[in-house]
N, CA and C atoms as an extended XYZ file, in Angstrom:
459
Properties=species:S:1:pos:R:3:atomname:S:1:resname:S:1:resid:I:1 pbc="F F F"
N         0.841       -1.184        0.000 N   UNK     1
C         0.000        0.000        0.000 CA  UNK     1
C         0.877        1.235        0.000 C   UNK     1
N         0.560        1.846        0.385 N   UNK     2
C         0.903        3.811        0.298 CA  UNK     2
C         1.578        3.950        1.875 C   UNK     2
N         2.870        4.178        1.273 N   UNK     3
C         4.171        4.130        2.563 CA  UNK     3
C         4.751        5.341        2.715 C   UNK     3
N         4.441        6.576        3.360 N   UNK     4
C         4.412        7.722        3.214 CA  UNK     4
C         5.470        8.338        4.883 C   UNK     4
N         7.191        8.308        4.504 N   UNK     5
C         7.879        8.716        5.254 CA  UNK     5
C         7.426       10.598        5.883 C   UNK     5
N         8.094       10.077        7.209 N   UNK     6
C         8.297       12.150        7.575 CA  UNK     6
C         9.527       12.731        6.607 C   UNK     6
N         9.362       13.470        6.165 N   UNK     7
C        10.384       14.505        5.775 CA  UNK     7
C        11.498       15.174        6.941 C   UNK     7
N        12.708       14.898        6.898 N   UNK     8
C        13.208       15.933        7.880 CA  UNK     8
C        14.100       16.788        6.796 C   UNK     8
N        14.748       16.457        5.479 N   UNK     9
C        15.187       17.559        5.268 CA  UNK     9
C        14.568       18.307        4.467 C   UNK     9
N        15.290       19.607        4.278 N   UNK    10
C        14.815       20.807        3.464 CA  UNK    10
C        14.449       20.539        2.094 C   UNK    10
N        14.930       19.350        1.466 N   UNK    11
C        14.691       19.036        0.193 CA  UNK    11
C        13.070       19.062       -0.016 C   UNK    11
N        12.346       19.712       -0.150 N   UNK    12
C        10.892       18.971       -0.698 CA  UNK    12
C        10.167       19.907       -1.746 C   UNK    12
N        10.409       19.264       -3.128 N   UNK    13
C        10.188       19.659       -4.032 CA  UNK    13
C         8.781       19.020       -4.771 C   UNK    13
N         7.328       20.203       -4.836 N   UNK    14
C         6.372       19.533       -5.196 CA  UNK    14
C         5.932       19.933       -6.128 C   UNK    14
N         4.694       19.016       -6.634 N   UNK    15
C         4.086       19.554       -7.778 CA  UNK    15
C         2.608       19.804       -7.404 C   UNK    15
N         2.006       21.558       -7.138 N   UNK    16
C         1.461       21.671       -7.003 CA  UNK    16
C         0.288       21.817       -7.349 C   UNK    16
N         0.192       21.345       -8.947 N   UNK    17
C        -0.972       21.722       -9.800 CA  UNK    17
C        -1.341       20.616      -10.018 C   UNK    17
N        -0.859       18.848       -9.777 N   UNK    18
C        -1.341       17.604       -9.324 CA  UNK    18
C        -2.455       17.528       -9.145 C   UNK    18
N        -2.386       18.173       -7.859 N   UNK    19
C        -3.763       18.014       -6.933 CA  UNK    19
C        -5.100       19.417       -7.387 C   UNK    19
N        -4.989       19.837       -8.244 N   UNK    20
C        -5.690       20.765       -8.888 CA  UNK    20
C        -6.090       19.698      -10.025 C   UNK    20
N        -5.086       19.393      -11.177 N   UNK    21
C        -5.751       18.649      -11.895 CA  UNK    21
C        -6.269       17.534      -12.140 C   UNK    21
N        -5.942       16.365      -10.793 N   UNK    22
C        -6.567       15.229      -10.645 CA  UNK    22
C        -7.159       14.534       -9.547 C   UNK    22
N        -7.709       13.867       -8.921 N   UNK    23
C        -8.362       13.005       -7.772 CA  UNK    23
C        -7.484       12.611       -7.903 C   UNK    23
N        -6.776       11.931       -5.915 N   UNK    24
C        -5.532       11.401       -6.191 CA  UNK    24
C        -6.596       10.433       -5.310 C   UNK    24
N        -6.094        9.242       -6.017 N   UNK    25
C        -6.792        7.760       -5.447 CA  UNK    25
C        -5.959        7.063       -4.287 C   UNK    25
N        -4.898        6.785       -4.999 N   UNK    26
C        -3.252        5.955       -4.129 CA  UNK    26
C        -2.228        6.881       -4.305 C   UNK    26
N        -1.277        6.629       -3.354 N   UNK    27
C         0.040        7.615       -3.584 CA  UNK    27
C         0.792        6.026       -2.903 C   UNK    27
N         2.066        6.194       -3.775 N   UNK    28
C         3.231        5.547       -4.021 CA  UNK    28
C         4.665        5.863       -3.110 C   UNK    28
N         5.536        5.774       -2.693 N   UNK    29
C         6.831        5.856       -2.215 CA  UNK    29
C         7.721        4.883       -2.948 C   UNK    29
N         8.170        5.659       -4.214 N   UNK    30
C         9.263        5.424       -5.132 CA  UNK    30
C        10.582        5.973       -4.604 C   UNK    30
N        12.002        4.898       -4.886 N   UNK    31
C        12.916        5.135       -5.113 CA  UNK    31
C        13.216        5.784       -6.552 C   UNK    31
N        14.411        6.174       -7.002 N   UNK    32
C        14.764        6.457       -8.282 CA  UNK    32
C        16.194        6.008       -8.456 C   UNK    32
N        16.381        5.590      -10.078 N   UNK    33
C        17.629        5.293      -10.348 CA  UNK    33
C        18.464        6.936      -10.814 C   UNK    33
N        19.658        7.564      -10.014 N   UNK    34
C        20.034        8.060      -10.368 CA  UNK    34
C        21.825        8.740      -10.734 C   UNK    34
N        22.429        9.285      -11.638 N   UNK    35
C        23.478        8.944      -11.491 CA  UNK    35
C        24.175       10.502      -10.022 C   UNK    35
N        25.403       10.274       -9.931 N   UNK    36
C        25.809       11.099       -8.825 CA  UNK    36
C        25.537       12.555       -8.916 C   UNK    36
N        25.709       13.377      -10.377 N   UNK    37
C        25.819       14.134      -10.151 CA  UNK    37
C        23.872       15.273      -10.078 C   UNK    37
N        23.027       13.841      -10.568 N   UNK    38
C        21.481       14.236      -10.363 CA  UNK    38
C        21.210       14.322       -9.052 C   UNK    38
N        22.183       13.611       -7.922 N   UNK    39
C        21.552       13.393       -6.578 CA  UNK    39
C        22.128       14.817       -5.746 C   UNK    39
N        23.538       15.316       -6.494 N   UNK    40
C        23.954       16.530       -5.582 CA  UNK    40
C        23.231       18.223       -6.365 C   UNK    40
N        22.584       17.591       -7.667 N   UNK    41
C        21.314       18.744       -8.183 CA  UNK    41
C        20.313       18.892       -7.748 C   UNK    41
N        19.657       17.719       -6.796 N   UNK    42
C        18.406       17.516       -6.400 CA  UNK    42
C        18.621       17.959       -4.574 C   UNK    42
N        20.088       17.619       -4.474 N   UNK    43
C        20.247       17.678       -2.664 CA  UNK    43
C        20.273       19.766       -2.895 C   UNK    43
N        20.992       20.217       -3.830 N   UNK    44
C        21.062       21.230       -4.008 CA  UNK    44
C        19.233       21.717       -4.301 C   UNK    44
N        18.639       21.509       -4.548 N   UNK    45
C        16.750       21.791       -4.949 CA  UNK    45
C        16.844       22.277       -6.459 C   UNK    45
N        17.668       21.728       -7.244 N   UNK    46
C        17.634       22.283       -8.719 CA  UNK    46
C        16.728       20.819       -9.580 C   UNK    46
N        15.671       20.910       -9.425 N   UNK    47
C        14.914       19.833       -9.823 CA  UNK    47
C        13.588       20.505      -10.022 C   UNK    47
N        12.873       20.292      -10.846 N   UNK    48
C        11.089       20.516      -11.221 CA  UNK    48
C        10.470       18.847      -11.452 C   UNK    48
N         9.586       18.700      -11.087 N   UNK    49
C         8.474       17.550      -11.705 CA  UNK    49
C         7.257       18.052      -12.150 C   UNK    49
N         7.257       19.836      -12.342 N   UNK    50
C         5.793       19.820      -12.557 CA  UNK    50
C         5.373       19.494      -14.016 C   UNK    50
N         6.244       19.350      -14.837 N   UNK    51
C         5.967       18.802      -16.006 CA  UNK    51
C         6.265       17.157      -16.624 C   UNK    51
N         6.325       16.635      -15.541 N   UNK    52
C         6.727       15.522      -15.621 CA  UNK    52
C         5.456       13.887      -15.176 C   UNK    52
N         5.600       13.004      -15.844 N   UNK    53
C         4.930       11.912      -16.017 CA  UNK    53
C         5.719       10.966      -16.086 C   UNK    53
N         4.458        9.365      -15.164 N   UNK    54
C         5.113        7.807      -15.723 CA  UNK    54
C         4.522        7.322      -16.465 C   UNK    54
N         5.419        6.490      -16.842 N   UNK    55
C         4.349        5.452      -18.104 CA  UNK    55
C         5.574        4.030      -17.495 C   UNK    55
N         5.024        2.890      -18.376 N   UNK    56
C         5.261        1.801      -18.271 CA  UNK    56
C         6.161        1.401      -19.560 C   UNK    56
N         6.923        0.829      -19.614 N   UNK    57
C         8.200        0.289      -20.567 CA  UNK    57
C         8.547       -0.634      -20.060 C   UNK    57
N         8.122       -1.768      -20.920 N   UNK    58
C         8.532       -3.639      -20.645 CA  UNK    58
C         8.160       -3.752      -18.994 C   UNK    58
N         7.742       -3.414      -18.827 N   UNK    59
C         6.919       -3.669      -17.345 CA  UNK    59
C         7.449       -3.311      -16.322 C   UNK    59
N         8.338       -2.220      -16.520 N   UNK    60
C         9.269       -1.487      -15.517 CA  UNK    60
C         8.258        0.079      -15.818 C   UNK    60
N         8.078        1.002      -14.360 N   UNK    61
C         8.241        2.259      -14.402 CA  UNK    61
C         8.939        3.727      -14.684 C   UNK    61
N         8.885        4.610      -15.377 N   UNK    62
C         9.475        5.322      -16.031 CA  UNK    62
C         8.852        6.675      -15.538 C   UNK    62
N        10.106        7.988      -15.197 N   UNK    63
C         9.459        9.246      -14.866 CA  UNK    63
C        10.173        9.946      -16.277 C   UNK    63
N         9.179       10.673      -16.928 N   UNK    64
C         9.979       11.547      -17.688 CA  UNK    64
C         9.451       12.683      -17.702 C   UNK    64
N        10.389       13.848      -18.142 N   UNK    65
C        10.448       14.986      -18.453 CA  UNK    65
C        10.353       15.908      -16.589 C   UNK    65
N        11.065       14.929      -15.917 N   UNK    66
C        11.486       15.158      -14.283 CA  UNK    66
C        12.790       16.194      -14.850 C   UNK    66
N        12.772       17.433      -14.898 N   UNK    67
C        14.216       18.168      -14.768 CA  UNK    67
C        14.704       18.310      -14.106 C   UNK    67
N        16.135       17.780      -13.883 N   UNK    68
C        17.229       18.155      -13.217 CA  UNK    68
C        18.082       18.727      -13.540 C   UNK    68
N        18.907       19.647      -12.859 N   UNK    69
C        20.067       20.822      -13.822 CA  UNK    69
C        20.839       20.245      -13.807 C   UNK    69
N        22.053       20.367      -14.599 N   UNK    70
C        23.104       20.106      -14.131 CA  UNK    70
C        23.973       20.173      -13.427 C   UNK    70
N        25.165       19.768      -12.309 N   UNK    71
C        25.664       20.287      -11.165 CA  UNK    71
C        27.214       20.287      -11.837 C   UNK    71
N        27.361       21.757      -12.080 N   UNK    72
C        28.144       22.148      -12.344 CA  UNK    72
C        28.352       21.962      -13.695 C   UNK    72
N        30.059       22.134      -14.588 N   UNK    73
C        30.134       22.044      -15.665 CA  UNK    73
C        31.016       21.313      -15.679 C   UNK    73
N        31.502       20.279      -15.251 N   UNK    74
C        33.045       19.461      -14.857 CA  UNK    74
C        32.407       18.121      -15.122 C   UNK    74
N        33.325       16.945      -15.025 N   UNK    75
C        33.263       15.522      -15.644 CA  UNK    75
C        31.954       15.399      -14.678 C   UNK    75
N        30.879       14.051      -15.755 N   UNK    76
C        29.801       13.304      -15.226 CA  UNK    76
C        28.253       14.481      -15.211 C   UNK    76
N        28.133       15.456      -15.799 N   UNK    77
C        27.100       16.039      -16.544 CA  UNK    77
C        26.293       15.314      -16.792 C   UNK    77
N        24.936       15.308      -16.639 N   UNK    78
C        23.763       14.760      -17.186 CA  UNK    78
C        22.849       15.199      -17.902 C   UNK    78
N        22.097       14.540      -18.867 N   UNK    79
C        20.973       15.410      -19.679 CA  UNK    79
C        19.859       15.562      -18.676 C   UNK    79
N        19.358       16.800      -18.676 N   UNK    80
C        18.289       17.293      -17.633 CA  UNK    80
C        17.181       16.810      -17.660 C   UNK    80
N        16.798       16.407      -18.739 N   UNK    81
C        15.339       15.557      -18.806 CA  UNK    81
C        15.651       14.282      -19.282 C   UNK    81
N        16.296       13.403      -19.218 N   UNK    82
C        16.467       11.833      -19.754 CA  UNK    82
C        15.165       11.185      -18.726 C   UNK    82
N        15.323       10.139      -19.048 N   UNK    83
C        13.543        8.723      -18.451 CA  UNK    83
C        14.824        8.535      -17.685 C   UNK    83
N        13.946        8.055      -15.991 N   UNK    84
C        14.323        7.403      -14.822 CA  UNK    84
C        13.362        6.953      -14.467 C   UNK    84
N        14.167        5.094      -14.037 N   UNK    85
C        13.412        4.357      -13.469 CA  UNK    85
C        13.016        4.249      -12.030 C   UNK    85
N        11.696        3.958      -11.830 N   UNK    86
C        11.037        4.587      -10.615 CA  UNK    86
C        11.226        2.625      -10.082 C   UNK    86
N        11.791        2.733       -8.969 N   UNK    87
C        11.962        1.255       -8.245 CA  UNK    87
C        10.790        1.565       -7.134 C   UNK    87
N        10.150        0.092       -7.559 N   UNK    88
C         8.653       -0.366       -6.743 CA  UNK    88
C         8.898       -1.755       -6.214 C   UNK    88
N         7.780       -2.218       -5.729 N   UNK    89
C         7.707       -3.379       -5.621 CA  UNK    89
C         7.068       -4.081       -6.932 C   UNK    89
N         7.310       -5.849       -7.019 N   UNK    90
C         6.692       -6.368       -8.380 CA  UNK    90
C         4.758       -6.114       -8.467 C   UNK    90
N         5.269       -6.559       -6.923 N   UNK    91
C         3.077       -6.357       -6.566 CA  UNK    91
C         2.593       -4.896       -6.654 C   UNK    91
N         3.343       -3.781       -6.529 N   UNK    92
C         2.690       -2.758       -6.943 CA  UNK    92
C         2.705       -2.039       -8.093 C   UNK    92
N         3.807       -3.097       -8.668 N   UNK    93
C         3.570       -2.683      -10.090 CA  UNK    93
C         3.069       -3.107      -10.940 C   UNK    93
N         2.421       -4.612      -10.879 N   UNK    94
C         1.182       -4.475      -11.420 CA  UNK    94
C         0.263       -4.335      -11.127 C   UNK    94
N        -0.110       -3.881      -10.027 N   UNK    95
C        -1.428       -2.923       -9.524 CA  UNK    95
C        -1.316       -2.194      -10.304 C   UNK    95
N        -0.469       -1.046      -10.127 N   UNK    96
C        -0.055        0.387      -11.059 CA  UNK    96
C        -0.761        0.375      -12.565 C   UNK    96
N        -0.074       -1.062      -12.852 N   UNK    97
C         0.001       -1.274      -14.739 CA  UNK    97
C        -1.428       -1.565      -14.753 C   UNK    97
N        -2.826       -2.786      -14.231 N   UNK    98
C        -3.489       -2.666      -14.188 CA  UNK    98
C        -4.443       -1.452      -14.041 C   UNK    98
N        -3.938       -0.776      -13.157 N   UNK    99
C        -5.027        0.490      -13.057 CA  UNK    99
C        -5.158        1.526      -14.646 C   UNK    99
N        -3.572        1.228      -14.529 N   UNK   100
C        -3.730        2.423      -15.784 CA  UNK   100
C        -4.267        2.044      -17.030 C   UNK   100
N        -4.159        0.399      -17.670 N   UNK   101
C        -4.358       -0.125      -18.535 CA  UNK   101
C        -5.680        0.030      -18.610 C   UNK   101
N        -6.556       -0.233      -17.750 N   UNK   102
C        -7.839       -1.413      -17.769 CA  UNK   102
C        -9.299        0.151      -17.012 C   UNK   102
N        -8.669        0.893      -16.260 N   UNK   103
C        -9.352        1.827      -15.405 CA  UNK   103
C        -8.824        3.681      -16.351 C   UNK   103
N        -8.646        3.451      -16.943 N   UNK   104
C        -8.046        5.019      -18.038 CA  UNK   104
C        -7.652        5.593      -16.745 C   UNK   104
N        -6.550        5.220      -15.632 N   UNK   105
C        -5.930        6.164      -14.351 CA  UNK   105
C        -4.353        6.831      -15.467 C   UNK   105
N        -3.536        7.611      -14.570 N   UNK   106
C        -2.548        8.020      -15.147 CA  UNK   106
C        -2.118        8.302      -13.632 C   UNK   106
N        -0.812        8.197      -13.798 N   UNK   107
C         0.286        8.428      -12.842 CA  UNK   107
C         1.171        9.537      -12.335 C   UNK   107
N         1.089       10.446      -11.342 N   UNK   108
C         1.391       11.920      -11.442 CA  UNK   108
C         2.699       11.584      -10.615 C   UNK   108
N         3.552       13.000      -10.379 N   UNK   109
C         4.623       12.529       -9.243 CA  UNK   109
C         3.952       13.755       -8.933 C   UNK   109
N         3.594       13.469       -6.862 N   UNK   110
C         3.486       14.561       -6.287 CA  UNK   110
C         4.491       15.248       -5.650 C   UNK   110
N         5.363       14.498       -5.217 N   UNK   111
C         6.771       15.460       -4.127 CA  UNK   111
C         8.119       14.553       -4.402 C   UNK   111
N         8.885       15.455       -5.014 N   UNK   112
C        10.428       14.638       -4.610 CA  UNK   112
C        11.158       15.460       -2.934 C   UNK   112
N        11.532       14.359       -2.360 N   UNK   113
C        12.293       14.495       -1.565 CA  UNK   113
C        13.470       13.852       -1.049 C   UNK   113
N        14.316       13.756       -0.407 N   UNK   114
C        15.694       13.600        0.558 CA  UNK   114
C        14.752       12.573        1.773 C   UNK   114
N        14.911       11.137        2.094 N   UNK   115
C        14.633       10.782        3.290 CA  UNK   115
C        15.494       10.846        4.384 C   UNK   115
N        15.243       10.249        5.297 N   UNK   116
C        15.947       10.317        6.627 CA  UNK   116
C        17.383        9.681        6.229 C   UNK   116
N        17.576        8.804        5.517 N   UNK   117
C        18.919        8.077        5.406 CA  UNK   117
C        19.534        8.616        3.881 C   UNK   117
N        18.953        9.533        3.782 N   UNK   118
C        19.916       10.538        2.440 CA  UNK   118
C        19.617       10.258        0.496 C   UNK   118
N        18.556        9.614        0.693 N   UNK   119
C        18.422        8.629       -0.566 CA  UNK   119
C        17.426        9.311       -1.219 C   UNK   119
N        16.713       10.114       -2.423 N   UNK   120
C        16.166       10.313       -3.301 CA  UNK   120
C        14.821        9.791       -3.381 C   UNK   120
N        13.865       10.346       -2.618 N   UNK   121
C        12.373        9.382       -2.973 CA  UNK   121
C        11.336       10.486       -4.267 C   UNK   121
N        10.391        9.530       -4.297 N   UNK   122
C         9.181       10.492       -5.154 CA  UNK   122
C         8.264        9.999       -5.136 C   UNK   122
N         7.037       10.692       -4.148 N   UNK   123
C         6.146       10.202       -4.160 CA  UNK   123
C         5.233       10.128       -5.432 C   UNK   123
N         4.660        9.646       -5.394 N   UNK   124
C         3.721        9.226       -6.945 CA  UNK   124
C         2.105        8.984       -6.568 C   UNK   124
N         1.450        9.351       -7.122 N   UNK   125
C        -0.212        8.715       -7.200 CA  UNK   125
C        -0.490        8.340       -8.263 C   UNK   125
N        -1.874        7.415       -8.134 N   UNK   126
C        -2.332        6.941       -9.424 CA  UNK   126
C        -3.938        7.819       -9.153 C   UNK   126
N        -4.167        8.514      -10.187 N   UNK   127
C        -4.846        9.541      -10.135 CA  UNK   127
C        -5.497        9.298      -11.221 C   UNK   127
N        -7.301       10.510      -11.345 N   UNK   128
C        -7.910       10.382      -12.478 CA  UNK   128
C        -8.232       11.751      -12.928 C   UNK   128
N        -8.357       11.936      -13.998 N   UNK   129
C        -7.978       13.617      -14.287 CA  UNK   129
C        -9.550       14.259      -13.892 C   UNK   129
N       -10.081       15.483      -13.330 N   UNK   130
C       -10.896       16.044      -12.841 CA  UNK   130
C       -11.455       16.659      -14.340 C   UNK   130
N       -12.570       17.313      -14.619 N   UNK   131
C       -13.167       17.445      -15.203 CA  UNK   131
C       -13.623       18.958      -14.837 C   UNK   131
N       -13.847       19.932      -15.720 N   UNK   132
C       -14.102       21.204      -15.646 CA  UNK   132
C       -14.717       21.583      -14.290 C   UNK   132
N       -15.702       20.987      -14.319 N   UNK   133
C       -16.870       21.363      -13.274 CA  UNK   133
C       -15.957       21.669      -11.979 C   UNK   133
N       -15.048       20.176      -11.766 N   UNK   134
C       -14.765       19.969      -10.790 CA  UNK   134
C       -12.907       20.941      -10.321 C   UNK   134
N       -12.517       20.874      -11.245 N   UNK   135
C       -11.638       22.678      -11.047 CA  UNK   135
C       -12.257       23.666      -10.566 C   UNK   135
N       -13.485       24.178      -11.199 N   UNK   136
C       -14.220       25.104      -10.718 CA  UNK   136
C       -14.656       24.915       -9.256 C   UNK   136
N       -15.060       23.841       -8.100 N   UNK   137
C       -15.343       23.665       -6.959 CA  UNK   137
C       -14.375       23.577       -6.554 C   UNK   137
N       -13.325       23.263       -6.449 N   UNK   138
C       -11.886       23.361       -6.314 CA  UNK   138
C       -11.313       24.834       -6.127 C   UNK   138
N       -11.431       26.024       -6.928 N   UNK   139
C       -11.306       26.840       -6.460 CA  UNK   139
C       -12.379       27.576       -5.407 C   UNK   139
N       -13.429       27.206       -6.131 N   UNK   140
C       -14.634       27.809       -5.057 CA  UNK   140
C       -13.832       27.480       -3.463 C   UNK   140
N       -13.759       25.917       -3.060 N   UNK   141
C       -13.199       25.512       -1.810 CA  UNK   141
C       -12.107       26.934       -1.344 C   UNK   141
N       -11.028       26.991       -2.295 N   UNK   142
C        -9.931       27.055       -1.921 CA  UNK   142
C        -9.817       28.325       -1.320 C   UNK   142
N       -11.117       29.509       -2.013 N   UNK   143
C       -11.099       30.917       -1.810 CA  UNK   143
C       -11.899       30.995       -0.737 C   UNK   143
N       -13.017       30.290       -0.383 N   UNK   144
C       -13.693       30.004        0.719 CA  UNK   144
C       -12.568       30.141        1.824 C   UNK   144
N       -12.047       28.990        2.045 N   UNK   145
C       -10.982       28.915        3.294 CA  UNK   145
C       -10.213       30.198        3.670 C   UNK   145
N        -9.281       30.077        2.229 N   UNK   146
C        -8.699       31.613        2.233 CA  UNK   146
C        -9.101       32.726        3.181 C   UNK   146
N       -10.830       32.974        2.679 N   UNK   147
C       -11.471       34.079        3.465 CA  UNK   147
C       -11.835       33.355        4.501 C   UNK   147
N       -12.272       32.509        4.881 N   UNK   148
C       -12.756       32.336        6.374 CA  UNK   148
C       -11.018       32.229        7.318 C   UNK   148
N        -9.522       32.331        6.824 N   UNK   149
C        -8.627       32.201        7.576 CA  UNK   149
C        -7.905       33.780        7.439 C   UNK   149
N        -8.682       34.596        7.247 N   UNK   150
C        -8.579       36.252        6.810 CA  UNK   150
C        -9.664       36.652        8.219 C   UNK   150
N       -11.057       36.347        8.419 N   UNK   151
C       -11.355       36.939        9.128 CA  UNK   151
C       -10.889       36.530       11.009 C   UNK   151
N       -10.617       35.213       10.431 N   UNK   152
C        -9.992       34.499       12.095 CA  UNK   152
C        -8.693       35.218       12.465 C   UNK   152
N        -7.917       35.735       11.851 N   UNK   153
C        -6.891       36.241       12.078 CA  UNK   153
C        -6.728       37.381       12.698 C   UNK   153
């Protein structure tokens, strides 16, 4: 199921328009394959996912168009948007592959972060995309609160 660590460091890089554009059903706790100099771009916060998506390739998980900068200009440079593989378990990945195949779900990344033991996570949901109406109540909510935490103040 949905294994959702505390954050202690500063790293936490999200994607906030996720949860604007879809119902999030499940959320995920992915590792990532990455090489050294993506992990001291990402420990540094030079990373975006808001344009970024998984899909499935030979039955492995895939994040693409996850940018990372490059760290620095010296040996071991990486291309900023190359596909990285998202490490799961076998059983949740074909849950995953089922949902998306068989249920029209799609797969968002909501937060990259730094865990407690220094390692690169990203959380992920399997989500279903919202529909006009429902953006529109979405902000209605959001301006509501807004003002009712304006007059409490």
């Amino acid at each position: 199921m949905s294994k959702e660590e505390s954050n202690t460091s500063s790293i936490n890089i999200q994607n906030k328009r996720a949860t604007f554009e879809y119902h999030i059903i499940d959320k995920y706790e992915t590792g990532i394959v990455l090489t050294g100099s993506e992990i001291k771009s990402i420990r540094a916060g030079k990373a975006n996912i808001n344009d970024a998506y998984c899909h499935f390739k030979n039955g492995e998980l895939f994040i693409k168009n996850m940018h990372i900068s490059p760290y620095g200009s010296g040996f071991g440079t990486h291309e900023p948007t190359r596909e990285r593989k998202l490490l799961l378990h076998k059983t949740e990945l074909k849950k995953l592959h089922r949902a998306v195949k068989e249920d029209g779900m799609t797969i968002v990344p909501l937060k990259l972060y730094i865990n407690k033991k220094g390692w690169a996570k990203l959380l992920i949901a399997l989500a279903k995309g919202k529909k006009l109406y429902d953006k529109r109540e979405s902000i209605k909510k959001r301006d509501t609160e807004r003002e009712l935490q304006r007059k409490f103040k």
